[in-house]
N, C-alpha and C positions, 0 to 999 in steps of 0.2 A: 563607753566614751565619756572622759568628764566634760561635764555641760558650762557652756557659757554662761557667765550672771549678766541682764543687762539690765538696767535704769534707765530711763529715757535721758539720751544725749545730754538735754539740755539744762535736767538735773543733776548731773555728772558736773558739767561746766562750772553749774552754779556752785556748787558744793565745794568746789577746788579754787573756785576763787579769791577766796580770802588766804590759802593755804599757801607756806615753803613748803619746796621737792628738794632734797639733797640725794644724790645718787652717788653713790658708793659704789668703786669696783677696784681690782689689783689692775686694770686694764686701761684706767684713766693715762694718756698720754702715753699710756705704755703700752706697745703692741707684742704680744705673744699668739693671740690666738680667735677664733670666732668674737668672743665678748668686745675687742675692742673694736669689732665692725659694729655689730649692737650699739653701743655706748656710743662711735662717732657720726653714725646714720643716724640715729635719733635725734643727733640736738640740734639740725638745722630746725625741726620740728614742734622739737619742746621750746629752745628758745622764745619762738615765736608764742605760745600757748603760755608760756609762765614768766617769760623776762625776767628780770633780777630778781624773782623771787627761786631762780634755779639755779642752782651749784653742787656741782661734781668732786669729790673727794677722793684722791689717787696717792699711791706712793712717789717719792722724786726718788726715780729711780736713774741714775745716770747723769752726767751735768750737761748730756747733751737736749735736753728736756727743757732745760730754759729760752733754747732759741725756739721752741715752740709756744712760748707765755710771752703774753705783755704784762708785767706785773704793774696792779693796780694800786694807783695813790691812796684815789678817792675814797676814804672809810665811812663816807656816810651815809649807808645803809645799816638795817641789824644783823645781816654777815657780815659787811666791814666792819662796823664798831668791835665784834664780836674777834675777827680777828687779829686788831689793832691790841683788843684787852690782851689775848693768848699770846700776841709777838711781844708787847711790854712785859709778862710774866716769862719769858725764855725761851718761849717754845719754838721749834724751828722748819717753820712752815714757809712755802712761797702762793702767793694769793696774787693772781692774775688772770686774765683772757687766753683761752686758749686759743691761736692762730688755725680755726678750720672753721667751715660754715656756719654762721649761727651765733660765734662768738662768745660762748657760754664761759661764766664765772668757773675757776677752777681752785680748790685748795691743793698744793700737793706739802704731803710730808717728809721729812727726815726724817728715816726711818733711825738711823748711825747712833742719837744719844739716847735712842729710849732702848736702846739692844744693849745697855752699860746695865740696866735695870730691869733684864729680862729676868733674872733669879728670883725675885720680888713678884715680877710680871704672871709665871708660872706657878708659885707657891698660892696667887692670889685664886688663878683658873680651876686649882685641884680643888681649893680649900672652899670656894663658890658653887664650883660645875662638877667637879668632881671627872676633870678635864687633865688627862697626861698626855703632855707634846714630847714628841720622841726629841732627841739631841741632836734635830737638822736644821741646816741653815733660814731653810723656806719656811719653815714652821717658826722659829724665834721673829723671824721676820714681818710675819702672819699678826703674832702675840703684838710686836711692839708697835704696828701699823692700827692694831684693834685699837689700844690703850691710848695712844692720843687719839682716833677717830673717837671715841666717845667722850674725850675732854672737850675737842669741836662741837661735837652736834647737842651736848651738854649744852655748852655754854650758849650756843646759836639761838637753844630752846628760851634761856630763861632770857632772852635779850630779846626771843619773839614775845615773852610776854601772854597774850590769849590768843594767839595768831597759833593756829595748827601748823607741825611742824612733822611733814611724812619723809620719812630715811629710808630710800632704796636700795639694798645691799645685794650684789650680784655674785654669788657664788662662794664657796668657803673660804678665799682667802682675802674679802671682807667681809664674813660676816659675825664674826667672834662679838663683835658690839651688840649684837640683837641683847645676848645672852646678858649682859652688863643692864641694858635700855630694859629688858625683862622684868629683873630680879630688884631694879633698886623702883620700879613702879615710878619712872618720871612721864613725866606727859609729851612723850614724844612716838607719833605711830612708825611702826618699823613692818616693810614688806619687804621678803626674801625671794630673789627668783634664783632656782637653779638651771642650769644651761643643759646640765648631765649631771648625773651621779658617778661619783668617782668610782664605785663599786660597780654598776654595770659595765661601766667601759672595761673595768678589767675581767669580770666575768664573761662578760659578750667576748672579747678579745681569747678567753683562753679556753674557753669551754663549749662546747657542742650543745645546741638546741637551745640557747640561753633563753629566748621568748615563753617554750612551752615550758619552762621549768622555773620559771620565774617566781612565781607565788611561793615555791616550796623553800626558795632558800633563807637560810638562817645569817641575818645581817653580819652579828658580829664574830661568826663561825669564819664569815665571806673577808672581812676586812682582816682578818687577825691572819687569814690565810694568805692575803697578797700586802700584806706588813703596811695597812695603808687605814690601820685600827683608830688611828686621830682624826686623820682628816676626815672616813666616815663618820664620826661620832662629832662634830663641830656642823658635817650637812645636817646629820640628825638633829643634834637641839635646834640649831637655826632654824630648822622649818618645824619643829615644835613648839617654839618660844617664840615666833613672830607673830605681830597682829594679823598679816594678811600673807596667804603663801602662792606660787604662783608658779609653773616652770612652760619652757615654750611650746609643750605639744602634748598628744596624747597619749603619744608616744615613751616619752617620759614619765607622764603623769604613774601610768601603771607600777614604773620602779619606784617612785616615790613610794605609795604605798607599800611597798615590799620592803624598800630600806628603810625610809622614813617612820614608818610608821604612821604619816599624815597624807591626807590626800588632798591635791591643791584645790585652793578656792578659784581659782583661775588660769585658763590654759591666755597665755600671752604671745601669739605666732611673732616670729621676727619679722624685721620689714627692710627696706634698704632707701638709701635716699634718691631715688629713682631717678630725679632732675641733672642728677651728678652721670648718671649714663647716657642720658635718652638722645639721640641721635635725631630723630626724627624721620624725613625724607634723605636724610644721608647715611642711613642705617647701611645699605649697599654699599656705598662707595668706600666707607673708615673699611667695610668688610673685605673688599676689593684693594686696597692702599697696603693693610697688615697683611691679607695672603700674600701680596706681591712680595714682603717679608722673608712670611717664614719660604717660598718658594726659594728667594735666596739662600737661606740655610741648608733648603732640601737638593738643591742642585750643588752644589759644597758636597754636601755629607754624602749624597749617593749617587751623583753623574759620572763621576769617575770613571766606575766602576760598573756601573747598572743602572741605567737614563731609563727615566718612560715620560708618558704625556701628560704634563700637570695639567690642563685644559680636563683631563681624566683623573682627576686626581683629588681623594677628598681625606680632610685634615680630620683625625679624632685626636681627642687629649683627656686625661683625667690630673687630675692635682690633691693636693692637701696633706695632711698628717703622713706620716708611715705609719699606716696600722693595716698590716697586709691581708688580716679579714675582715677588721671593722669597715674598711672604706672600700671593702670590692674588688681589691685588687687582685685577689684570688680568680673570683670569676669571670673578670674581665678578662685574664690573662690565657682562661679558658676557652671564652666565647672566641677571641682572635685567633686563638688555634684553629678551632673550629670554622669560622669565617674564611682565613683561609687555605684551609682544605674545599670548603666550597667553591671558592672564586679559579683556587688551582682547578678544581676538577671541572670546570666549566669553560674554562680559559679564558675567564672576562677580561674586558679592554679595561677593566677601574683597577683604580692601587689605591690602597687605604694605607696613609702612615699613621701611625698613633704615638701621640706621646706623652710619655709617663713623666710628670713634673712633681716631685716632692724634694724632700729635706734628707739629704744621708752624708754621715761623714765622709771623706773624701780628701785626696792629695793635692790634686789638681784638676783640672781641667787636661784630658788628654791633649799631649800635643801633638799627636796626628790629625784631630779635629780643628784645631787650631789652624794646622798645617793648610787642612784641606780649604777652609776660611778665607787662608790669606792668599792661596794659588788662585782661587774665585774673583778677590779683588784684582787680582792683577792680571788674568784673563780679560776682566771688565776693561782694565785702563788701556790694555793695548786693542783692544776691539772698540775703544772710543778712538783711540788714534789713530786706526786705518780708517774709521768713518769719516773722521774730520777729514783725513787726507785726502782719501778717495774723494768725499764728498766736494772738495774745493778743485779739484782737477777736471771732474766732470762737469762742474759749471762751466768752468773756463769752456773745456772743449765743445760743452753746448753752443757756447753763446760767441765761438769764432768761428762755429761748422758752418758752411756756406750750403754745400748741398747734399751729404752723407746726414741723414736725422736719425739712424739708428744709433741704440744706447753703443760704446764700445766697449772693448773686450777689457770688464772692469781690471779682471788682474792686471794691468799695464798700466792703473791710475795707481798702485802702492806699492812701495820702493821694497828693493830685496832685503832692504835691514827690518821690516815691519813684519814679509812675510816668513822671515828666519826665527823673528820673534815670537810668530804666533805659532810657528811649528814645536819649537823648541819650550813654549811656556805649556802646551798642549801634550805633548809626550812629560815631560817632566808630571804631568798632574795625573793622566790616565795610567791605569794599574787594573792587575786582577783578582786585588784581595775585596773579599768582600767588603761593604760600610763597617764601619763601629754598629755596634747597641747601646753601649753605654757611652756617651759625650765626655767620663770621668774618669779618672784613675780611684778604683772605691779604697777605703782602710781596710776593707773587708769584705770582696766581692764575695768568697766564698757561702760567707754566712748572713747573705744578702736573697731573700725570698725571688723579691723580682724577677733576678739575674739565675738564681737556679733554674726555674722553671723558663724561664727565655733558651736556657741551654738545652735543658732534658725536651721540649715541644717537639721540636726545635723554631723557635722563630726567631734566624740568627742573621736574617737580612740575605739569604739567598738571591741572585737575582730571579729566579723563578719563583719568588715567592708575591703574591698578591699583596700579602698586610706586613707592610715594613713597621721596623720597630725601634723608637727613640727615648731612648733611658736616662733623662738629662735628672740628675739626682739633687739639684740643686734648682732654688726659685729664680724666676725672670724678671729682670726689672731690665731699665735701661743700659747700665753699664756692661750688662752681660755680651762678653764677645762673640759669642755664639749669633746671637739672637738683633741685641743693639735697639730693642723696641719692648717697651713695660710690656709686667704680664698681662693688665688689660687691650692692652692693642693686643699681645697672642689670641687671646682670648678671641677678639673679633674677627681676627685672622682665620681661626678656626673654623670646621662645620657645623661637628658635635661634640657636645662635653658627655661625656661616661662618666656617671656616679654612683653604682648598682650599692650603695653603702647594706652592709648588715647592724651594723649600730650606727647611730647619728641621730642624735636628740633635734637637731633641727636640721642644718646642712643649706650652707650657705653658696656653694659653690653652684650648683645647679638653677641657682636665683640669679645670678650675676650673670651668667650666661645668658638666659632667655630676657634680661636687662639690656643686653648688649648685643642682641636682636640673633644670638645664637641657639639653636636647640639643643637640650639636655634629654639624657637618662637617669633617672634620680630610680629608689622605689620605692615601697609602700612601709617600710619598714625605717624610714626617717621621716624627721617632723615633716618636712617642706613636704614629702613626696603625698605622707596622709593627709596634710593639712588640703594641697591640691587636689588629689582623687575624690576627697569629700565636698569640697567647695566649688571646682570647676567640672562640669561634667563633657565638655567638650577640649579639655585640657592637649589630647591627643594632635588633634588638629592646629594648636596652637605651638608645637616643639614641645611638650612638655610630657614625656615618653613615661611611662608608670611600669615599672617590673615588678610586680606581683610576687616576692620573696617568701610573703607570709603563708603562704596558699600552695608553692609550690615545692615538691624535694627539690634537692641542690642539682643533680641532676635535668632536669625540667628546666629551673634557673637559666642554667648553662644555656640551653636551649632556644628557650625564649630569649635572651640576651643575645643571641648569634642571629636570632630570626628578627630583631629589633637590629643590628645592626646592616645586615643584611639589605631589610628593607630600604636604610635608610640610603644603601652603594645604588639603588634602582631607581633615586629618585630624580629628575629630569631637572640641571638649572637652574629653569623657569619653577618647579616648585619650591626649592631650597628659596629663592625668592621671598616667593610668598609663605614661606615660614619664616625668616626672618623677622618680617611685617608682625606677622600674629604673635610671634614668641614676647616681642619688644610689649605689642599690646597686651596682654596678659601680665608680664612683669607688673608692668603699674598697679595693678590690683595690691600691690606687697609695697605701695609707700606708705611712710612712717604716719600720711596724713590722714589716711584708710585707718591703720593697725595701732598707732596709738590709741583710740577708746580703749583696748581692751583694758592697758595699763592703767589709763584714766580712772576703769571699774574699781581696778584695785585698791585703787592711791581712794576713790572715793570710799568706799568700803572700810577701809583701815579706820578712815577720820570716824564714823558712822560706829 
C-alpha cells in the first residue's frame, strides 16, 4: 500500500501561507464527469484556507458558461494585474467569480484562436517532448488549452515575484503544461493528480483478470493497442516531469507504477462538500417525502398490471458511466436473478424494484410510459373530486342529522357523472400486458448489454416475480417526466445504492448515498470502497456494505452480492432507520475539511 507523508499540520499551514494555488482542470465550470465533483466540493474549502490567493483555470467551453461567472473588474491583485497585462496583449480569456459555494476566482479560456495556430502548437510538442497528437478534435483542443495555460501561469509567476506559485493540474487534458513548466526550469511548482489511467480503464474494461496481471503489462504495447497511444504518453511524462505526483487511491497508485512508470508521492482520497447534503434530524422525512415520489412513478409503471404493497417494498438503484464490467453491472444483473429466485422460491411478502440509471442513446422516451404517467394523474384528479364532493355532502348531512349518527351509504354522496368517470378512467388504464423494463425507446436495444441479459434471465417484470426491473437509460433531474424530482431527491428516495464496480479509481456515487443518509454496496476493488475497509472498521454497521471482489472468483461475487442483498430485504423499518442515522454519520468523515491535509502535504512538498 503506498504510504501517507505527513508533517505536522501546523507546519503544512505555515509553509503554504505565503503561497498561490492555481488548479487547473478540463472540468472547471464544465461538467462531464467525476473531476468536476472534486474541483466543485472542494472550493467551499480551499476558498476558505487560501482566499484570493486561489484561482482555478478552465476551458470556456459553451456561451452558456458565462451565466455562471461574475466577471471581475477589480485588477488589483497579482492575478488581476496579471490578467489585465494578458487581456491588453490579445488574449481571450474571461476572469471572474464563479457562481457556486465559496466563490472562487476563475480564468476560463478561449480555446477557438489558439486552434488557428495548432500546426506550430504541434510541431513545438514533437520537436520538445517528442509528443505525436493524433488528428482529433479533443486532442488539438488539449494542445491549445495547454499553450495559453502556460502563458497564464507564466506570466502570474513573474508578477508573484518571490511569492511561491504551486499549479494543480488534474488529469491529461490539463496537464500538457507541466512538460512546458519542466523543461524551460521556471520557478513555478507543478503537482499532477490523476483520477484514472486511461489505460487501465480500457484494459480493466476489456480483458479478464486485469488486477492479477497488472504488473506484467507492457504500457505502450497496451495504448498502441486500444489507439489511445497520445493520451497515455501525455499521463506518462505528466507524472514524470512534475515536482509532486499524487493520484486518489491505492487502488490506482499500483497502475501508475505499471503505466507510469512513477509511483506517487501521495495517495489524495476525495471528499465531498458534506454541508451541501446533511439533513440532519430530517434525514427521515426528505427519505419519506422522495419515496412518496418514486411510489408515484411505481404505481404508474406497474399497478396496472401487477399491484403489490409498497409499505413491502424496498427501492435498489445503481447509476453512473455505461461500462457494463467496470461499474458492476454485470454482477449485479446476476445477483437480482439470483435474489429472485430466492424470494420466488420462498414466496416472500417484499418486492424489490431496482433501477438502473445511466446514459444511452436513445429516441425517446417510450410513450406508453408516458401513457401510463399521465392515466395516474388523472386517476388522482377525479379521486380528488369525489373526496371533495363526498366530502362536503357528508358534512352537510352530519350537521342536519337530527337522530340517525350513523356514517351513510357513502356511494349516495357522489353523483353518477364522477362514478362513470372513475369506472371508465380505471378500465381504460388496467391491462394485461406486462410493465415496460425499459422507460426508453433505445437506438440500439439489441446491442445493448443491460437489455440482453434482462431478456435471456429473464427479469422481464412478470408479475410473479419478486425483483422488478427499471431500465431508465437516461439521468434524473427535475424536468424528467417520468420522475419530476432531482436525482438527489431519488437518491434519498431510495433504500440502497448498488455499486459492486470492478474498476473505479475512487467512486463517488456510493459516498453520495451514505451523505444522504442512504446505504450503499461499494467493493474493495475501488478507491472509496479500499479507502473505507482500511479506515473504518465498523464501516458495516454504518450502510456502508464491502464486497470483497479482490478475494473472491466471480462466481463467489455473484453470491456474496445476492446474500448482501438479501440481507438487506430482511431488514425491519426500524432498522433501515437507524442506518440511515449511521450512513449520514460516517459520510462526514469524507469532508473536504478532514481530507484536504492530504492535498495540503502535496502543495507543501512541491514548495519544499
Amino acid at each position: 500500500m503506498t504510504k501517507l507523508k505527513h508533517s505536522s499540520i501546523t507546519n503544512t499551514i505555515s509553509t503554504l501561507s505565503e503561497s498561490y494555488l492555481i488548479e487547473c482542470s478540463w472540468e472547471v465550470c464544465n461538467q462531464l464527469g467525476g473531476i468536476y465533483t472534486v474541483i466543485r466540493s472542494k472550493v467551499p474549502e480551499y476558498s476558505k484556507q487560501w482566499g484570493n490567493r486561489y484561482c482555478l483555470i478552465g476551458p470556456l467551453v459553451g456561451q452558456n458558461i458565462k451565466a455562471e461567472i461574475d466577471e471581475i473588474t477589480d485588477f488589483n491583485t497579482p492575478i488581476g494585474r496579471s490578467v489585465k497585462k494578458l487581456k491588453s496583449q490579445g488574449l481571450s480569456i474571461i476572469y471572474g467569480t464563479w457562481l457556486i459555494t465559496g466563490r472562487p476566482t476563475v480564468i476560463l479560456i478561449d480555446i477557438e484562436p489558439s486552434l488557428s495556430d495548432i500546426t506550430e502548437i504541434r510541431k513545438q510538442y514533437y520537436a520538445e517532448h517528442q509528443l505525436i497528437i493524433q488528428d482529433d478534435n479533443l486532442q488539438k483542443q488539449v494542445m491549445a488549452f495547454a499553450s495559453v495555460t502556460r502563458t497564464i501561469v507564466t506570466t502570474i509567476s513573474t508578477e508573484l515575484k518571490s511569492a511561491n506559485l504551486i499549479t494543480h493540474f488534474h488529469e491529461w487534458m490539463a496537464a500538457l503544461p507541466i512538460l512546458d513548466i519542466k523543461k524551460k526550469h521556471t520557478n513555478i511548482k507543478t503537482v499532477f493528480t490523476t483520477h484514472a489511467t486511461a489505460l487501465g480503464r480500457y484494459v480493466a474494461m476489456n480483458e479478464e483478470d486485469f488486477y492479477n496481471k497488472l504488473s506484467f503489462y507492457d504500457w505502450k504495447a497496451e495504448a498502441e493497442k486500444y489507439n489511445i497511444l497520445p493520451i497515455a504518453t501525455i499521463e506518462r511524462l505528466s507524472a514524470q516531469n512534475c515536482d509532486v505526483f499524487t493520484t486518489v487511491s491505492d487502488v490506482t497508485a499500483k497502475e501508475c507504477e505499471t503505466f507510469y512508470g512513477r509511483k506517487p508521492d501521495f495517495i489524495t482520497p476525495n471528499g465531498l462538500n458534506i454541508e451541501r447534503f446533511v439533513a440532519s434530524h430530517e434525514v427521515q422525512n426528505l427519505h419519506q417525502e422522495f419515496k412518496n415520489e418514486i411510489h408515484e412513478f411505481v404505481m404508474g409503471h406497474f399497478f396496472h398490471s401487477s399491484p403489490f404493497d409498497l409499505d413491502k417494498t424496498v427501492y435498489f438503484f445503481t447509476s453512473g458511466r455505461y461500462e457494463f464490467r467496470n461499474k458492476g453491472y454485470d454482477i449485479t444483473l446476476q445477483a437480482l436473478k439470483k435474489l429472485n429466485q430466492q424470494l420466488r422460491k420462498e414466496n416472500a411478502d417484499v418486492t424489490v424494484v431496482m433501477f438502473f440509471i445511466t446514459k444511452r442513446p436513445t429516441w425517446s422516451i417510450n410513450p406508453l410510459a408516458l401513457q401510463q404517467r399521465g392515466v395516474m394523474e388523472e386517476i388522482r384528479s377525479v379521486c380528488a373530486s369525489i373526496k371533495e364532493q363526498a366530502g362536503a355532502r357528508l358534512f352537510l348531512s352530519a350537521a342536519s342529522e337530527s337522530e340517525d349518527y350513523r356514517i351513510p351509504d357513502l356511494n349516495n354522496l357522489v353523483d353518477d357523472y364522477w362514478k362513470l368517470r372513475y369506472r371508465r378512467i380505471l378500465q381504460s388504464w388496467k391491462s394485461d400486458q406486462w410493465p415496460l423494463v425499459v422507460t426508453h425507446n433505445m437506438k440500439d436495444d439489441d446491442g445493448d448489454d443491460i437489455i440482453q441479459f434482462i431478456r435471456s434471465a429473464p427479469l422481464v417484470n412478470d408479475p410473479k416475480d419478486k425483483v422488478k426491473v427499471v431500465y431508465h437509460p437516461d439521468f434524473i433531474d427535475s424536468t424528467n417526466p417520468l420522475f419530476g424530482i432531482d436525482y438527489n431527491e431519488f437518491v434519498r428516495g431510495c433504500h440502497l445504492g448498488i455499486f459492486p464496480s470492478y474498476y473505479e479509481p475512487w467512486g463517488y456515487t456510493p459516498l453520495e448515498c451514505l451523505a444522504q443518509g442512504v446505504p450503499a454496496i461499494t467493493s474493495d476493488l475501488t478507491g472509496f470502497g479500499d479507502y473505507t475497509g482500511a479506515n473504518f472498521p465498523g464501516h458495516e454497521q454504518a450502510g456502508a456494505y464491502l464486497l470483497k471482489r479482490s478475494k473472491l472468483k466471480p462466481d463467489l461475487v455473484v453470491k456474496e452480492l445476492t446474500d448482501m442483498m438479501y440481507k438487506f430485504t430482511q431488514l425491519s423499518r426500524r432498522d433501515r432507520i437507524v442506518l440511515r442515522n449511521k450512513a449520514e454519520d460516517l459520510a462526514e468523515n469524507f469532508d473536504w475539511s478532514k481530507l484536504s491535509r492530504y492535498y495540503n502535504e502535496a502543495y507543501a512538498k512541491a514548495i519544499k
